[in-house]
C-alpha positions, 0 to 999 in steps of 0.5 A: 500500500506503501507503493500504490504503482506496484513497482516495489514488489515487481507487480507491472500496472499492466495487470490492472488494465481492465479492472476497476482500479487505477492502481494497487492501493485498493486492492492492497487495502482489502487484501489487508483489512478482510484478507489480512486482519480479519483472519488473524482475530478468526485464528484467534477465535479458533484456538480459544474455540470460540463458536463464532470462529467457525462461521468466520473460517468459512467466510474467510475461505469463500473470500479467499477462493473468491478473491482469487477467481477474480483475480485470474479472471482480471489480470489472468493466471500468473505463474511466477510466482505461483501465488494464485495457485498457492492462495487458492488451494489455501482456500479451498484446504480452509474451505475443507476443513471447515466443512468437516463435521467434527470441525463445525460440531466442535467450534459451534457446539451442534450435535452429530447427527447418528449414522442411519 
């Protein structure tokens, strides 16, 4: 955000024709704040098991994979580095995890349905 250009970290501003921003500060703003922050207090509510936790994974996963399809939809897949590919399997293993029925009984406190 420091470099809105893109420059410092070797990002070209050609990635950004065709997409609604002008530079890099608004896409570093929510890769920051929603993709940044917000995952670091949902780790904080994961470790401490705090029921809301759960519900924040999910959130965080579906942004992330969202975020991602975008992007490649925008600027195209990049492949050095391989950075989409990396966050985008991230969000998908969150995606997974969260999705595990052991997982969202533990963090929300619902009951296991019995096998029939």
């Amino acid at each position: 955000m420091r470099d809105p250009t893109g420059r410092s970290m070797g990002i070209p501003s050609v990635w950004l024709e065709g997409s609604p921003f002008g530079d890099y500060l608004i896409p570093g703003v929510i890769l920051l704040l929603p993709l940044g922050v917000v995952p670091l207090i949902v780790a904080h509510g994961l470790l401490r098991r705090r029921p809301w936790s759960w519900y924040g994974a999910l959130l965080i996963g579906v942004m992330l994979v969202v975020w991602i399809i975008v992007e490649v939809l925008v600027i195209g897949y990049q492949t050095d580095p391989p950075l989409q590919l990396v966050y985008g399997l991230v969000g998908v293993a969150i995606l997974a995890l969260v999705s595990l029925s052991s997982v969202r009984c533990e963090l929300t406190g619902a009951r296991r349905k019995p096998n029939s």
